[in-house]
C-alpha positions as MATLAB code, in Angstrom:
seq = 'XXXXXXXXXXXXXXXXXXXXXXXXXXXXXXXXXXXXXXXXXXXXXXXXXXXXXXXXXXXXXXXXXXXXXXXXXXXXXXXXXXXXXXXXXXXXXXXXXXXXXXXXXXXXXXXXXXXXXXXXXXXXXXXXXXXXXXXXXXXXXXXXXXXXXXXXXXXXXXXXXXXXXXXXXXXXXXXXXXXXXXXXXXXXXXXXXXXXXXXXXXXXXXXX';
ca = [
     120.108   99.401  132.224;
     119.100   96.054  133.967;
     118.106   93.144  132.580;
     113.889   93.976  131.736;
     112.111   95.155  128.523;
     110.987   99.064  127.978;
     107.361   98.720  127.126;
     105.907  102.277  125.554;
     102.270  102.567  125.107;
     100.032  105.239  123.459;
      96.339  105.831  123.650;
      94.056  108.522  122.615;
      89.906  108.062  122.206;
      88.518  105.441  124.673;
      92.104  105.046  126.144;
      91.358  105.505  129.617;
      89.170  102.000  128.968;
      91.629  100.317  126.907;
      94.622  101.192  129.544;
      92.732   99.766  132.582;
      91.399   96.578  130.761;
      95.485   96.168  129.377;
      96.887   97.042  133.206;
      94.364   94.166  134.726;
      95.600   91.609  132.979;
      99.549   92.471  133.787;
     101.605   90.453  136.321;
     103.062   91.815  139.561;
     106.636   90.440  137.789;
     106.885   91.159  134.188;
     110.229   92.257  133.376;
     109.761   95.355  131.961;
     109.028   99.157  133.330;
     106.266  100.902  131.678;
     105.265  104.003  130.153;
     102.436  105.693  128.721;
     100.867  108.272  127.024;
      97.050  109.217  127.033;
      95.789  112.473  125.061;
      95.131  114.301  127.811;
      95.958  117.734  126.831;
      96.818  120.472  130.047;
      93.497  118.885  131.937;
      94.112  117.414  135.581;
      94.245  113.653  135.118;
      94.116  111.032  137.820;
      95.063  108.292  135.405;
      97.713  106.638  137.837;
      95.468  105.979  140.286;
      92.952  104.339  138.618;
      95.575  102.155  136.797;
      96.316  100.971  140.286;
      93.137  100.420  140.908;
      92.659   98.036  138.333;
      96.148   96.216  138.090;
      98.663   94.894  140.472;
     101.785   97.463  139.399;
     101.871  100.634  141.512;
     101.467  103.790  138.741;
     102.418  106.963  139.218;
     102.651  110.126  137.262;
     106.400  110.615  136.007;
     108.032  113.958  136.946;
     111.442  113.892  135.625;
     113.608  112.873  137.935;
     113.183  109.004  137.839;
     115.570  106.089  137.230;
     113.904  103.351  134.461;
     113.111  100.326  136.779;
     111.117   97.505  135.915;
     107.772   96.731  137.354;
     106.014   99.993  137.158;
     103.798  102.053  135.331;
     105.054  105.636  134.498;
     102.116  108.195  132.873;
     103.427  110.976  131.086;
     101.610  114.346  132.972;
      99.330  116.665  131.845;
     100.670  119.423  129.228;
     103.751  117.557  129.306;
     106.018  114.923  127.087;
     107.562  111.780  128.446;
     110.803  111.414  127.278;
     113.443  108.500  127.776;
     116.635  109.026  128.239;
     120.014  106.618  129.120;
     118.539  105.140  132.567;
     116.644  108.125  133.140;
     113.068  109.485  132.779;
     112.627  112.964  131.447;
     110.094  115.788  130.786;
     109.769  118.276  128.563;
     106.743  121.134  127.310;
     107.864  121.293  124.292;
     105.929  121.981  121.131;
     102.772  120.100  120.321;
     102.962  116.745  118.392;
      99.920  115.864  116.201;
      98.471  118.409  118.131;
      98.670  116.902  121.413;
     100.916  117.619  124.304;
     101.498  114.946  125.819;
     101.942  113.118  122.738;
     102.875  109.418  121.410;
     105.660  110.131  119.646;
     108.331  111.622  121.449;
     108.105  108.759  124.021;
     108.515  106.222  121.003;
     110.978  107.942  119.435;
     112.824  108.370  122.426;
     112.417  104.952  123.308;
     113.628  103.699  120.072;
     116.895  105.298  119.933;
     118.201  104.295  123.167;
     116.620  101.106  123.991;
     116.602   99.380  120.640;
     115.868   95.874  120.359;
     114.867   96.441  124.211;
     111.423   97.882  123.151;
     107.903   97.066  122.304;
     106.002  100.017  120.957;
     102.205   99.508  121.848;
      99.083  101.526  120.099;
      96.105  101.329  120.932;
      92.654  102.974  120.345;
      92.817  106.880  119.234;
      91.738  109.164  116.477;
      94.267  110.687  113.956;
      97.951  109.089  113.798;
     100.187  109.596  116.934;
     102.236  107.251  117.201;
     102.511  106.444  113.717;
     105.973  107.645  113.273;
     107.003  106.887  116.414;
     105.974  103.181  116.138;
     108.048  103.345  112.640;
     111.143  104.484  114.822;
     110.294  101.284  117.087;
     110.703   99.020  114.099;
     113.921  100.629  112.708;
     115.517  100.289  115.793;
     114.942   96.606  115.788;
     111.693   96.821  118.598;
     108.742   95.315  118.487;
     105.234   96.525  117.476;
     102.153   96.000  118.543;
      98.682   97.485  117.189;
      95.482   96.632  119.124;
      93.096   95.353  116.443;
      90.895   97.983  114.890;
      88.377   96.306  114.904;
      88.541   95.891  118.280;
      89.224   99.800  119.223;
      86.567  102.252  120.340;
      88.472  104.326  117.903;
      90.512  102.692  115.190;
      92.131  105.451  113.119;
      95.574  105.100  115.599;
      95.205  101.491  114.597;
      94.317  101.878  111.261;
      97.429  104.441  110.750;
     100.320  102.274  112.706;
      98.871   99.808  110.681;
      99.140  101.355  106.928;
     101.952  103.538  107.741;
     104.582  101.705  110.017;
     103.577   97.924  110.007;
     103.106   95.877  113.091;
     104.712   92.780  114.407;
     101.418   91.898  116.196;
      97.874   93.029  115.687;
      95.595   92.030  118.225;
      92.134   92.706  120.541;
      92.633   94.130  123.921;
      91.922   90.927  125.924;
      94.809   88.916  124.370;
      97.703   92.044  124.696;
      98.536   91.413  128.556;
      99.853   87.784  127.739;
     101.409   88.957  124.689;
     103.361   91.832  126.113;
     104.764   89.356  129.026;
     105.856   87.137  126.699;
     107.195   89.753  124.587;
     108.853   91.554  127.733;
     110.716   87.758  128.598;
     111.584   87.598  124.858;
     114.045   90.811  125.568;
     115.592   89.518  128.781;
     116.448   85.569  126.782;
     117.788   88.112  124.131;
     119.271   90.419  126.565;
     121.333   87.324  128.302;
     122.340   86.105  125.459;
     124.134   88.704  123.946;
     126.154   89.343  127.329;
     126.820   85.747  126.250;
     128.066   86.104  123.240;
     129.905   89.526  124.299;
     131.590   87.333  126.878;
     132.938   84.575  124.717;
     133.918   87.429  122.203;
     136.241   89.167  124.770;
     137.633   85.914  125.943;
     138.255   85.089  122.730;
     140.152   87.528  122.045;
     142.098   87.078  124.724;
     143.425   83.973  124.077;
];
């Protein structure tokens, strides 16, 4: 993978609201690629466009067959989970999470154990607890988590969950999360270069 953060994002009740408010505020260069789940169930969704719509990344429904690059928003489809993979994008039907297909947690999970410390777990407003365990799996890897206030959710029991059950690195409202996750995403690459950095005076070390 290149140098840019892996930003996963789940959303349930008033998500289609909360995703285009969070997309607006994005920059055309953050360093990271993208990816989302909305409860959406088997219905046809035309989520990716209006995220383009309202933002300046291009979105765009993943199908399987992509390469993670930075810069772009990739939905998982209806009826189907978004898994990540080593440099890859991949989808799969397989059995309902939380009752919900696409769910939360497979792409956090996912996420978690092969990007690491590369990823910030988002979740935002939703009922029940996707993305509970998921976000947990974040954390353990070393990622970073980040809970939209409940108070600020049209529905806070996602919040409230994430909250109780896996702990949060940062909880707060909607109109302060685009700055955060930019800063957050440049947070990964300083770490990112700095570890080649080490790696490489480690090797030359021992080479002496």
């Amino acid at each position: 993978m290149g140098n840019f953060a892996i930003v996963v994002i789940g959303a349930s009740r008033g998500g289609v609201d909360a995703l285009q408010k969070l997309v607006a505020g994005l920059p055309r260069d953050i360093p990271a690629g993208l990816f989302m789940v909305q409860h959406i169930g088997r219905q046809r969704s035309c989520l990716p466009d209006i995220l383009a719509r309202r933002g300046s990344l291009p979105a765009v429904h993943a199908t399987g067959t992509e390469e993670v690059s930075p810069g772009k928003i990739y939905v998982a489809p209806p009826d189907h989970h978004l898994i990540l993979e080593n440099g890859r994008v991949r989808l799969t039907r397989g059995p309902r999470e939380n009752w919900a297909r696409p769910a939360i947690d497979p792409l956090f999970r996912s996420a978690a154990a092969v990007y690491g410390q590369s990823v910030v777990g988002v979740i935002l407003t939703g009922a029940l607890n996707d993305g509970t365990a998921g976000l947990r799996a974040v954390r353990l890897s070393g990622g970073t988590a980040v809970v939209q206030h409940p108070q600020d959710a049209t529905c806070p029991d996602m919040p409230v969950s994430a909250l109780r059950h896996a702990g949060a690195d940062y909880c707060v409202p909607l109109r302060d999360m685009a700055p955060l996750l930019t800063r957050l995403a440049e947070d990964v690459i300083n770490d990112q270069q700095d570890d080649k950095l080490r790696a490489g005076g480690h090797t030359h070390a021992r080479g002496v």
